[in-house]
C-alpha positions in Angstrom: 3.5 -53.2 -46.0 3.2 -57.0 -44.8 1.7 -59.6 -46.8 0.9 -62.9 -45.9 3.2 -65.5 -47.6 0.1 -68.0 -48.4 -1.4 -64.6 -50.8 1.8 -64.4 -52.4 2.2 -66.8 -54.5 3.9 -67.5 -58.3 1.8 -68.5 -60.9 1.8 -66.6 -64.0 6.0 -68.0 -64.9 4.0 -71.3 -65.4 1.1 -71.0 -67.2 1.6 -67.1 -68.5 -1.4 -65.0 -69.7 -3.5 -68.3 -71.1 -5.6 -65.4 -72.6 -6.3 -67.4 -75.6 -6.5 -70.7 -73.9 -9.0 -69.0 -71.5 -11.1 -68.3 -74.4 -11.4 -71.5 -75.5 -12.4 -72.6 -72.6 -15.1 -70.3 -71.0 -16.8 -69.7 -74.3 -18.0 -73.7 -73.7 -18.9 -72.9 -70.1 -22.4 -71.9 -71.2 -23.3 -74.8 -73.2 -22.4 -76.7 -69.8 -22.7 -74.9 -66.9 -20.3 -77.6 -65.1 -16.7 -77.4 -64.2 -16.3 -80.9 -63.9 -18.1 -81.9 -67.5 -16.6 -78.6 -68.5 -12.8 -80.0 -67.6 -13.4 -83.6 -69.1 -14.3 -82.7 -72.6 -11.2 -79.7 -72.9 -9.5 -83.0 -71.4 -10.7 -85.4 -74.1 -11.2 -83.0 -76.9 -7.7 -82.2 -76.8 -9.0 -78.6 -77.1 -5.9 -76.9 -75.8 -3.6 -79.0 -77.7 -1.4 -78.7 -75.2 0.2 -82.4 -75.5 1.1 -82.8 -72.2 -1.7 -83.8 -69.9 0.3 -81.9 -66.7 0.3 -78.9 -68.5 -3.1 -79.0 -69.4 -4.5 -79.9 -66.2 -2.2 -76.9 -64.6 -3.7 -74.4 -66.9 -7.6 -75.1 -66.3 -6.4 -74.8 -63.1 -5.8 -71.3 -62.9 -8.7 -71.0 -65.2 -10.7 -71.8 -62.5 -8.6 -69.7 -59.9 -8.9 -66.4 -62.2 -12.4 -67.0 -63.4 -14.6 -69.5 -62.4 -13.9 -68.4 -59.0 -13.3 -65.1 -59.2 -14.4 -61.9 -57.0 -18.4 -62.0 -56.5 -18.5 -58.3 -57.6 -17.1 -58.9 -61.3 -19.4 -60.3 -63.9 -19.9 -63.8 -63.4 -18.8 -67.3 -65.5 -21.6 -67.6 -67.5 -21.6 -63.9 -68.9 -17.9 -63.8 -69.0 -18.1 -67.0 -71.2 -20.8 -65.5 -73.3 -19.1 -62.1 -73.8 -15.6 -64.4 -75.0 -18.1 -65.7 -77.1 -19.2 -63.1 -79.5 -17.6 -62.0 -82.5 -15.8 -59.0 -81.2 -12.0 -57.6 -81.3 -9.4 -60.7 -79.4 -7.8 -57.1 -77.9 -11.4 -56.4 -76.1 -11.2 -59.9 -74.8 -7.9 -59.9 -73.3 -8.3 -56.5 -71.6 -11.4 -58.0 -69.8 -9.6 -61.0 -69.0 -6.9 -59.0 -67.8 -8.7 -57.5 -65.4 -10.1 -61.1 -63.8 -6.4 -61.7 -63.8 -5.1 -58.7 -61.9 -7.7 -59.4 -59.1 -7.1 -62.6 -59.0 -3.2 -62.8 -58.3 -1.7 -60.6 -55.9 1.8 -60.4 -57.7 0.2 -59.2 -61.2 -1.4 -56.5 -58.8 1.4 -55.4 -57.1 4.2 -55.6 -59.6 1.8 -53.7 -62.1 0.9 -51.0 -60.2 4.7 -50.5 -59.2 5.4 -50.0 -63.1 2.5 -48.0 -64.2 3.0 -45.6 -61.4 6.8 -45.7 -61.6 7.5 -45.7 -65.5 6.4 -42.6 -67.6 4.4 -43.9 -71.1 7.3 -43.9 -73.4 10.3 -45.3 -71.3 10.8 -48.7 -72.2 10.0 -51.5 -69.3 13.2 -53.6 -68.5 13.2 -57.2 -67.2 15.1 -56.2 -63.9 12.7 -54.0 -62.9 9.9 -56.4 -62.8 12.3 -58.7 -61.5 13.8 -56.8 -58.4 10.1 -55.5 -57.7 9.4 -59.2 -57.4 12.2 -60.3 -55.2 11.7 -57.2 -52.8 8.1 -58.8 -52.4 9.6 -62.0 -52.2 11.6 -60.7 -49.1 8.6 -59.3 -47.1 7.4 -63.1 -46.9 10.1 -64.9 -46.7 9.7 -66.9 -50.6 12.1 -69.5 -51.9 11.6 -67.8 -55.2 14.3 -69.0 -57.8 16.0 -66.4 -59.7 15.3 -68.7 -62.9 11.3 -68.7 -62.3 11.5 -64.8 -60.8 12.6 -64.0 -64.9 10.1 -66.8 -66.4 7.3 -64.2 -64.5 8.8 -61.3 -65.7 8.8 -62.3 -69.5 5.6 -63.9 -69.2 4.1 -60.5 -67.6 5.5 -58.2 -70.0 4.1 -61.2 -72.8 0.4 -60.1 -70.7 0.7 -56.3 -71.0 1.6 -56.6 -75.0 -1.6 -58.8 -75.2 -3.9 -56.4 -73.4 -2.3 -53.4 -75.2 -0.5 -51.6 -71.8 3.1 -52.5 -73.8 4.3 -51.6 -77.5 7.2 -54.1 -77.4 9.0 -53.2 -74.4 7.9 -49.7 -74.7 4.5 -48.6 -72.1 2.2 -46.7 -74.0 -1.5 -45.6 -72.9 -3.8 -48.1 -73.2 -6.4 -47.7 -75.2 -9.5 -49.5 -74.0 -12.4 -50.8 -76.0 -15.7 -49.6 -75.6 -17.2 -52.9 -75.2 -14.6 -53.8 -72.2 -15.5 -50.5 -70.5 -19.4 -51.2 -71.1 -19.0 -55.1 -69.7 -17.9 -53.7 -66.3 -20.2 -50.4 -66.2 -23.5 -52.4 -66.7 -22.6 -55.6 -64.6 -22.2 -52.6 -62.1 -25.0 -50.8 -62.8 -27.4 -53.4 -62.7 -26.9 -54.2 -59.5 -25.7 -50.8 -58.0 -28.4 -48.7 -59.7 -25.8 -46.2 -59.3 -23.6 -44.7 -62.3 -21.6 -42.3 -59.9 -20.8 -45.3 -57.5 -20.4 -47.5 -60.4 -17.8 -45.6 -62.5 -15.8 -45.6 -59.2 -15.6 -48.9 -58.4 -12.3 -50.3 -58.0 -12.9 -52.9 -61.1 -11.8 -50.1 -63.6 -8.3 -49.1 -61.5 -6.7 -52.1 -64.4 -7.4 -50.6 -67.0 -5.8 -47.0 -66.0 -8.7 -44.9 -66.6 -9.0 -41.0 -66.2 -12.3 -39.3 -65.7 -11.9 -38.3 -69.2 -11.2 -41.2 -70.5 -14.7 -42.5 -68.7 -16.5 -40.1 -70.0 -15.1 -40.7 -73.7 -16.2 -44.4 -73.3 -19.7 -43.3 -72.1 -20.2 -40.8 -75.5 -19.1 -44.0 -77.2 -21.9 -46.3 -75.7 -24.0 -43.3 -76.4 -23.1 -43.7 -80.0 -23.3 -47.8 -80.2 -27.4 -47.0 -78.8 -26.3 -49.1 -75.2 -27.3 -46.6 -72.8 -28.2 -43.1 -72.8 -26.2 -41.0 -70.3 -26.4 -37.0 -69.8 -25.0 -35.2 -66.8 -25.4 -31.4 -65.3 -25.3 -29.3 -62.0 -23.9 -32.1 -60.1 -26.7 -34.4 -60.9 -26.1 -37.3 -63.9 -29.1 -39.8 -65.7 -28.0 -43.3 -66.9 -30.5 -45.3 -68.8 -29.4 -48.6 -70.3 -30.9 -49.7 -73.9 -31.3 -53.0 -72.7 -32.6 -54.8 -69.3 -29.8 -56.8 -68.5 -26.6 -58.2 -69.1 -27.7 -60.9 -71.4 -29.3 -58.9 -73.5 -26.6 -56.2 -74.0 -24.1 -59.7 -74.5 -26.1 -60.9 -77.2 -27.0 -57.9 -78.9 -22.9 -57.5 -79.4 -21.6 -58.3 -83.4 -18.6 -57.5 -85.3 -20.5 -55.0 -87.8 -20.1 -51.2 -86.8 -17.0 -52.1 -84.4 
């Protein structure tokens, strides 16, 4: 399969995951609700603490790239930024923000879905794979990739999947993933689907390497938490969630009984 050489494109060997940085950042988009003003106080804050100006600049950057401006059917800024905001496991954070992440570059996408359809959960996951999966892409489209910044990827991918849980040191392992990640997605779905069958087989949840019963696992556990009430039989299957919208489920979110 072709791809276009403008789509593929390095980034993550520079910046990495920036899951925590990420954090940081959209948790103040609400009290904002500017990029600009946003970018100026991380800026003169020193919020990062980063030192270096570049490197600051080149990681609200991709900030912007993975999340601000990200795929109108995922959950927008302002709820992601509230949801980073609550008091809940960093693990649940990272896998959302994975997720913005693998939708947002074409590479994470690609070289991701080569491994976790190509390496059984308990083999371990070498750098060379990553890197010749890279430089076979590389090829279709004619990239002046260096060898040096083709390895800086590969480490800071593996870095990623550790973060979000997909990697026990080098070792793949099945991803466990939290309830409140799984509900984040479902009811921005829901809400404006109106749909659970359509929702629970949207695309968003391919990331995070869910099997129908893994889905319907996470649904008994939202059941349990008192967010929705779901039932199915003969085919048919009800979804009612506990609260009206988004916001609401976001700020009814705490750290007790997690």
């Amino acid at each position: 399969m072709a791809y276009r050489r403008e789509k593929l494109s390095l980034h993550l060997h520079r910046t990495g995951d920036i899951f925590k940085e990420s954090i940081v950042v959209l948790a103040r988009w609400n009290e904002l609700n500017s990029w600009l003003r946003l970018k100026e106080e991380i800026i003169k804050q020193g919020l990062l603490q980063k030192g270096a100006r570049t490197t600051e600049f080149g990681i609200l950057r991709e900030i912007r790239r993975r999340y601000i401006s990200a795929a109108a059917w995922l959950p927008d800024a302002p709820r992601l930024g509230q949801f980073l905001s609550k008091e809940i496991p960093e693990i649940a954070k990272n896998q959302v923000l994975f997720v913005y992440t693998y939708f947002a570059d074409p590479l994470v996408k690609l070289v991701f879905n080569k491994i976790r359809d190509g390496i059984p959960k308990g083999l371990l996951l070498r750098n060379t794979v990553i890197v010749n999966h890279l430089a076979l892409l590389g090829s279709e489209v004619e990239a002046s990739w260096s060898q040096s910044s083709l390895k800086k990827w590969a480490v800071k991918f593996k870095t990623m999947l550790r973060h979000a849980g997909y990697l026990n040191g080098n070792r793949m392992v099945k991803v466990y993933i939290r309830e409140e990640v799984f509900a984040f997605f479902l009811l921005w779905l829901f809400f404006k689907m109106l749909s659970i069958k359509e929702s629970l087989r949207h695309k968003v949840f391919d990331p995070l390497c869910l099997t129908d019963d893994d889905k319907m696992h996470l649904l008994k556990k939202g059941m349990e938490k008192d967010w929705w009430y779901y039932t199915e039989g003969g085919g048919l299957s009800e979804f009612i969630p506990k609260f009206k919208d988004m916001d609401n489920w976001i700020n009814g979110l705490e750290q007790k009984g997690i």
